[in-house]
C-alpha positions as CSV (number, residue, x, y, z in Angstrom):
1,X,117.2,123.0,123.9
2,X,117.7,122.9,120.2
3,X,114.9,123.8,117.9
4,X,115.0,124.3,114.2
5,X,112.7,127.6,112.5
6,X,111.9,127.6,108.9
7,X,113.3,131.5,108.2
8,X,111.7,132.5,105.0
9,X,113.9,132.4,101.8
10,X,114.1,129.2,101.8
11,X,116.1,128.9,105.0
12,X,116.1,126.9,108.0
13,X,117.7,128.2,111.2
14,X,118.6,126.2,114.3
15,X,118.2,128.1,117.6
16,X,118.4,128.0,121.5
17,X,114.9,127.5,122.8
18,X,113.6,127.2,126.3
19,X,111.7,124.6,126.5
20,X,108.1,125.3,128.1
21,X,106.6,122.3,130.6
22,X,103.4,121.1,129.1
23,X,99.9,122.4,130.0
24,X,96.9,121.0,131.5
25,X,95.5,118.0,129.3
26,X,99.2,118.2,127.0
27,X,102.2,115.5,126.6
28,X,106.0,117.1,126.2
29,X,107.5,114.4,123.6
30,X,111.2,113.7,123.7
31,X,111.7,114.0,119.8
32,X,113.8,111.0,118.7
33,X,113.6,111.5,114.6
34,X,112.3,113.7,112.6
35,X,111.4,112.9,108.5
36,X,111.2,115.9,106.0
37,X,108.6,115.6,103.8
38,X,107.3,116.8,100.2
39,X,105.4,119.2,102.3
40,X,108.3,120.8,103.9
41,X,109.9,120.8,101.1
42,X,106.6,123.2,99.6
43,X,107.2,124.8,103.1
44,X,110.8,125.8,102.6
45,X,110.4,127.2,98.7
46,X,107.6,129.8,100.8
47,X,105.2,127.7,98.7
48,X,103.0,128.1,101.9
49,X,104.1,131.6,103.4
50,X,100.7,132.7,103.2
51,X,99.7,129.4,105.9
52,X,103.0,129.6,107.8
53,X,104.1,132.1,110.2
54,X,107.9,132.6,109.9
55,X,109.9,132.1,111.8
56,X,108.2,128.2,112.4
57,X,109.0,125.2,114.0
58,X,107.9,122.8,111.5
59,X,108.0,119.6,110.9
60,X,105.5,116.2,111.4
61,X,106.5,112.6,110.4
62,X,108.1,111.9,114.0
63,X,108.9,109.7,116.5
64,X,109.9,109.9,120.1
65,X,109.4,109.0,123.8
66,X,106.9,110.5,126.5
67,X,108.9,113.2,128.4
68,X,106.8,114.9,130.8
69,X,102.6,115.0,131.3
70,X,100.8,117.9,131.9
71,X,97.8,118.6,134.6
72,X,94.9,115.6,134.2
73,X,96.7,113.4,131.7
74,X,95.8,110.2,132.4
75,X,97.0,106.7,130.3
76,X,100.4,107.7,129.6
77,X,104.0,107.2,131.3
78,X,107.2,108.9,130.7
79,X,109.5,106.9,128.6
80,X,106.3,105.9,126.5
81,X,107.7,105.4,122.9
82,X,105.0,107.4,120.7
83,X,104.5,109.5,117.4
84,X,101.3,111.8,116.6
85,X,98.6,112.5,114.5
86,X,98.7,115.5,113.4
87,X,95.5,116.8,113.4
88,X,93.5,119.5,115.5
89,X,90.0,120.1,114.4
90,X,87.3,122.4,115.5
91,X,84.1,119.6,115.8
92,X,82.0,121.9,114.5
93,X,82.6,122.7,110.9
94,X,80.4,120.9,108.4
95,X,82.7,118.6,107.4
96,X,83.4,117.4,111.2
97,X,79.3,117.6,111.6
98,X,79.5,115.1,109.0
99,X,82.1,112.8,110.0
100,X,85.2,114.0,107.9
101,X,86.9,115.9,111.1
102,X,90.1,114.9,108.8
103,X,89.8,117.4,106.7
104,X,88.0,119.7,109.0
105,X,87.3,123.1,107.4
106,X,89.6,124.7,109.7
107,X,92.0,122.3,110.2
108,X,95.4,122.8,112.4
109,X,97.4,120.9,110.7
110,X,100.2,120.4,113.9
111,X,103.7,121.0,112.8
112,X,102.4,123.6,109.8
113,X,99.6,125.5,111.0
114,X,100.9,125.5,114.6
115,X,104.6,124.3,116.0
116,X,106.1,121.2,115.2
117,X,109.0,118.5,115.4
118,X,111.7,119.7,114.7
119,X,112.7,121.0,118.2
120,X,114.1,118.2,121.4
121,X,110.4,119.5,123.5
122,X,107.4,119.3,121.7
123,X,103.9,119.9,123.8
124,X,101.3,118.0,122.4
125,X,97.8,118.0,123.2
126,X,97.4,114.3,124.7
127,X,94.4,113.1,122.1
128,X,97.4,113.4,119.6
129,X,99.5,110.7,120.5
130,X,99.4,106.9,118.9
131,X,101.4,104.2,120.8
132,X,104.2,102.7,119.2
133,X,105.2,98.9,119.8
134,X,108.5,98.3,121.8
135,X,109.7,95.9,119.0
136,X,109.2,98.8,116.4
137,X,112.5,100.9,116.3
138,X,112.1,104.7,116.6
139,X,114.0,105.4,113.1
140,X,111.4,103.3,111.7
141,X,108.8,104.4,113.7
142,X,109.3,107.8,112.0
143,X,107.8,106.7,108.9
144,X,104.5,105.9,110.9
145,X,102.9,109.2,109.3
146,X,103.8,108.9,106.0
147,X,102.5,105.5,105.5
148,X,99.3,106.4,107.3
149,X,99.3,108.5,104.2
150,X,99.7,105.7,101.7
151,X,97.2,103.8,104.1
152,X,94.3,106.2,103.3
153,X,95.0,106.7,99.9
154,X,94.9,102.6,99.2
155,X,91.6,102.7,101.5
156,X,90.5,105.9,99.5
157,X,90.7,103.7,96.5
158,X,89.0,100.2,97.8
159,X,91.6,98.7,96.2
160,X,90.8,94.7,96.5
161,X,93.3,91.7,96.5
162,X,94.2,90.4,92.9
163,X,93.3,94.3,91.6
164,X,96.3,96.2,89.2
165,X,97.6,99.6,90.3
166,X,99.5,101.9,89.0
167,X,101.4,104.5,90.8
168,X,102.6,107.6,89.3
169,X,105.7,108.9,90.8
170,X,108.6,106.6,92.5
171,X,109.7,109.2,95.4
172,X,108.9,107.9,99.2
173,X,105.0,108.4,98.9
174,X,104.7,107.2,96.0
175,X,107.1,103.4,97.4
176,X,104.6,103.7,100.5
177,X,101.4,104.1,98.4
178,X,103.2,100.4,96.1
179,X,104.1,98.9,99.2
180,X,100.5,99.2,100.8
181,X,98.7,97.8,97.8
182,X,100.8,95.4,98.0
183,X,100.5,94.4,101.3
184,X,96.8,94.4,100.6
185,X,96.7,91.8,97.8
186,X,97.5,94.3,95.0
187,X,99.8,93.7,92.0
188,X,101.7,96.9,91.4
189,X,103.3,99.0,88.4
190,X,105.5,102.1,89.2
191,X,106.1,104.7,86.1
192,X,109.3,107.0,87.5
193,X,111.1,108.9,85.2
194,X,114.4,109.3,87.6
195,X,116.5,106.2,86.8
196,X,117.7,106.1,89.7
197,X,114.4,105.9,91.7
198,X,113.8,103.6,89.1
199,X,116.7,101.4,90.1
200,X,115.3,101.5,94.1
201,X,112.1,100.4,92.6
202,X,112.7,97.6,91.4
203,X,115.1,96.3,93.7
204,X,111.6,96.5,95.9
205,X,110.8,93.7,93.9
206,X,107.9,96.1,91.6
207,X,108.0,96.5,88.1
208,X,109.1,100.1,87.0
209,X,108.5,101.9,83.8
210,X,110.2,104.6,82.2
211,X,107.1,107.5,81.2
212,X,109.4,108.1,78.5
213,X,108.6,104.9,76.9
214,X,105.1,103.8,75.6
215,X,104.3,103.5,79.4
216,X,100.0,103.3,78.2
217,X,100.8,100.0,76.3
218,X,102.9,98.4,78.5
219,X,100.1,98.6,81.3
220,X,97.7,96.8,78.3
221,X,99.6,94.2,77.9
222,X,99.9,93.8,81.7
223,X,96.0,94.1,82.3
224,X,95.5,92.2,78.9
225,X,94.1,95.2,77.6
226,X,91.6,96.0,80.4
227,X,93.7,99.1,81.5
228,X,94.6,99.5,85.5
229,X,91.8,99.2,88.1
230,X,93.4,101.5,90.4
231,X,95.9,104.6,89.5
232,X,97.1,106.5,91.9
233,X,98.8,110.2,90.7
234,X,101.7,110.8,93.3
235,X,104.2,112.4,91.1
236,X,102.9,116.5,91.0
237,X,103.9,116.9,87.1
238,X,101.3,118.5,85.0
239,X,101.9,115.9,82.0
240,X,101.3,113.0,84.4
241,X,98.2,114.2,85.2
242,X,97.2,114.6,81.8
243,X,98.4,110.9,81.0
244,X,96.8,109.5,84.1
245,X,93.6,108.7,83.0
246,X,95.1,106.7,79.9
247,X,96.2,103.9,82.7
248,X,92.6,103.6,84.0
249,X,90.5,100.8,83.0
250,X,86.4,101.3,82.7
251,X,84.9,102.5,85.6
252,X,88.4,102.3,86.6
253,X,89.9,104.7,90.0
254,X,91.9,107.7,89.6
255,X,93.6,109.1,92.8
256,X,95.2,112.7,93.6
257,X,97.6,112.7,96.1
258,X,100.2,114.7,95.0
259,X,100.0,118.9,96.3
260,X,99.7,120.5,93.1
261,X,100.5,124.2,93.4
262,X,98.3,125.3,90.3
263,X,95.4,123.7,87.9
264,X,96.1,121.2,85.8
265,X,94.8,120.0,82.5
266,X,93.3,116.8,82.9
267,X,91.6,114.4,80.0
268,X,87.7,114.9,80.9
269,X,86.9,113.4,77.3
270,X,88.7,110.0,78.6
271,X,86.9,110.5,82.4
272,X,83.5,110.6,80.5
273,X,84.0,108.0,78.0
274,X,85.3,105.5,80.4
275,X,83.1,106.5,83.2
276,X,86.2,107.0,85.4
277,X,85.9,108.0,89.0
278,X,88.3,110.9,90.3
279,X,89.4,110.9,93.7
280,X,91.2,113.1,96.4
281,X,93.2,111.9,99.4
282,X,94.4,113.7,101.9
283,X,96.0,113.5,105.1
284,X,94.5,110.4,107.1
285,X,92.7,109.5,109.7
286,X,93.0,107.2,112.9
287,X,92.4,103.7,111.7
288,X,94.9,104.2,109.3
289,X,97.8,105.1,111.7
290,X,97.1,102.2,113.9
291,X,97.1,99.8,110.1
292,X,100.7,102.2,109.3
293,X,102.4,100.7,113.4
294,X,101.4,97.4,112.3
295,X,102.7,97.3,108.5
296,X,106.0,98.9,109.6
297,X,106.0,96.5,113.0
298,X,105.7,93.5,110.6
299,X,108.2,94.4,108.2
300,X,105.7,94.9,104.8
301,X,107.0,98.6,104.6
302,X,110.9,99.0,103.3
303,X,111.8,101.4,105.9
304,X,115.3,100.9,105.7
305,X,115.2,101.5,102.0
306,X,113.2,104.3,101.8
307,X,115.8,106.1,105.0
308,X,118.5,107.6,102.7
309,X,120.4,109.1,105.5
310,X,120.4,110.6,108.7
311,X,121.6,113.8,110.1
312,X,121.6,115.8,113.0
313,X,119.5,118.7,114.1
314,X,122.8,120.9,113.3
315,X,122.4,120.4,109.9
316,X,118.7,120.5,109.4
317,X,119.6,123.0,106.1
318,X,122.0,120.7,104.5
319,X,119.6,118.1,104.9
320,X,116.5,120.1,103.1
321,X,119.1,120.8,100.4
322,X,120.0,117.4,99.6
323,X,116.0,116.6,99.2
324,X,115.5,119.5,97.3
325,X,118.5,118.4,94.8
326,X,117.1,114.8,94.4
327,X,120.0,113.4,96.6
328,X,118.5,111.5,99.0
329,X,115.2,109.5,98.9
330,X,113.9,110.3,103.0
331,X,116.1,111.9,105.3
332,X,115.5,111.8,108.8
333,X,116.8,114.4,111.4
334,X,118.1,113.0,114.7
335,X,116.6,115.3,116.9
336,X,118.6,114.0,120.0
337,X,122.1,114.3,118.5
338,X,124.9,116.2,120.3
339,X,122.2,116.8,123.8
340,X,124.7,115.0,125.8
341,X,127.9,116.3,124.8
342,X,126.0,119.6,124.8
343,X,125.0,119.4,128.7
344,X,128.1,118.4,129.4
């Protein structure tokens, strides 16, 4: 089988692989489609070389079909459509004592810590795998994860029905995180500096601004001066962060979700005076895959908007390139592509 290995210096490799039957209590997953992520992009720059063992099979936002079952796997059936939930944790750290297993204190993040995706076989430990409805197409289904992430983050922030929000950054997190609130009652501004992310913003039918303008009164005069109940921070620029707080009405939300690589400067004088809250999300947790199926099986998540492209295993390099040069909004990898003409 085909299986793509993240190289170190800032390469990806595709490789011959033999592919292992899965263990006692594991599912081997028939990869249909792959997304690369913001994440793999941090992967890929060695961002994360001390995390990452090179070479790696990386890769998590996935969808596919149950191809084998190991030793005492019970509830599943070949041909199964499925993705995963990428998390292993120990059940014993504090933060799993108390409740947060999440963001477990040592945390296998599956797909960076430990192997992923981008490969045709993928063993999975069982208590990883979420159903996928028949009616939800795999391509689509490969943006289950991802919007689990813009799930949490909307659920992180209690946003309520009629509540403003402001999301910092137009790339795909950032369109999942406005196309959540939505979904949940919220009205939505988008500041995006790239025009032409702007452009696919507001052909989503959301209002984007230009941080280049006088972004801080244009959300006044859409909150009638109140500032934003909700903002979330999505974009990873150090000036955004700075500016983020200027969004936020009193006692209004601020939520990290962008990686940032390094400390930022941030407006405590504005926190204080408007007795802001500050917020991380990351990552996700169960209930928030199983709300990501249903959004995407009921149509409330662009997918086919946010899917730029797809491409072949093959060309798994020229597909991390394009992302990396702002050419493509999502890319997905075809995992599948070529295995037939291959065996034959």
């Amino acid at each position: 089988m085909l299986a793509a290995h993240y190289a170190g210096n800032r390469t990806m490799t595709v490789d011959e692989a033999d592919p292992a039957p899965p263990g006692p209590g594991e599912v081997q997953i028939a990869v249909a489609y792959n997304g690369i992520c913001g994440t793999d992009l941090h992967i890929l720059a060695g961002h994360m070389d001390a995390r990452v063992d090179v070479p790696a099979v990386i890769g998590h936002e996935m969808s596919g079909t149950v191809a084998a079952l190991g030793d005492g796997v019970e509830g599943w059936a070949v041909g199964d459509p499925v993705t995963v939930m990428p998390l292993a944790w120990d059940g014993t750290c504090p933060a799993c004592l108390a409740g947060n297993s999440h963001i477990c204190q040592n945390l296998d993040f599956v797909g960076i810590d430990s192997p992923g995706a981008l490969q045709r076989r993928w063993n999975v430990d069982a208590g990883l795998l979420v159903p996928l409805p028949a009616t939800l197409s795999l391509q689509h289904a490969a943006l289950v994860e991802p919007t689990a992430v813009a799930v949490h983050d909307v659920r992180r922030a209690e946003l309520e029905p009629g509540q403003k929000a402001v999301v910092i950054g137009g790339g795909p997190i950032g369109v999942l995180i406005a196309a959540v609130a939505r979904s949940f009652g919220a009205d939505v501004v988008v500041v995006e500096l790239d025009p032409k992310r702007r452009s696919q913003v507001a052909d989503l039918g959301f209002t984007a601004l230009d941080p280049r303008d006088d972004t801080v009164a244009a959300v006044e005069d859409w909150t009638g001066g109140a500032g934003a109940d909700v903002v979330f921070e999505v974009s990873g620029a150090a000036a955004a962060v700075l500016g983020a707080v200027d969004y936020a009405k009193v006692r209004g939300t601020l939520v990290v979700v962008a990686i940032h690589p390094e400390p930022r400067p941030i407006n405590l004088q504005r926190v204080f005076w408007r007795e802001l809250r500050l917020l991380g999300a990351r990552v996700y947790q169960r209930q928030d895959f199983d709300t990501a199926v249903a959004l995407l099986d009921a149509g409330e998540i662009p997918a086919d908007a946010l899917i730029t492209k797809v491409m072949p295993l093959a060309e798994v390099q020229a597909a991390f390139d394009a992302l990396t040069g702002g050419e493509a909004m999502k890319i997905l990898i075809d995992v599948q592509a070529g295995e037939q003409s291959e065996a034959a």
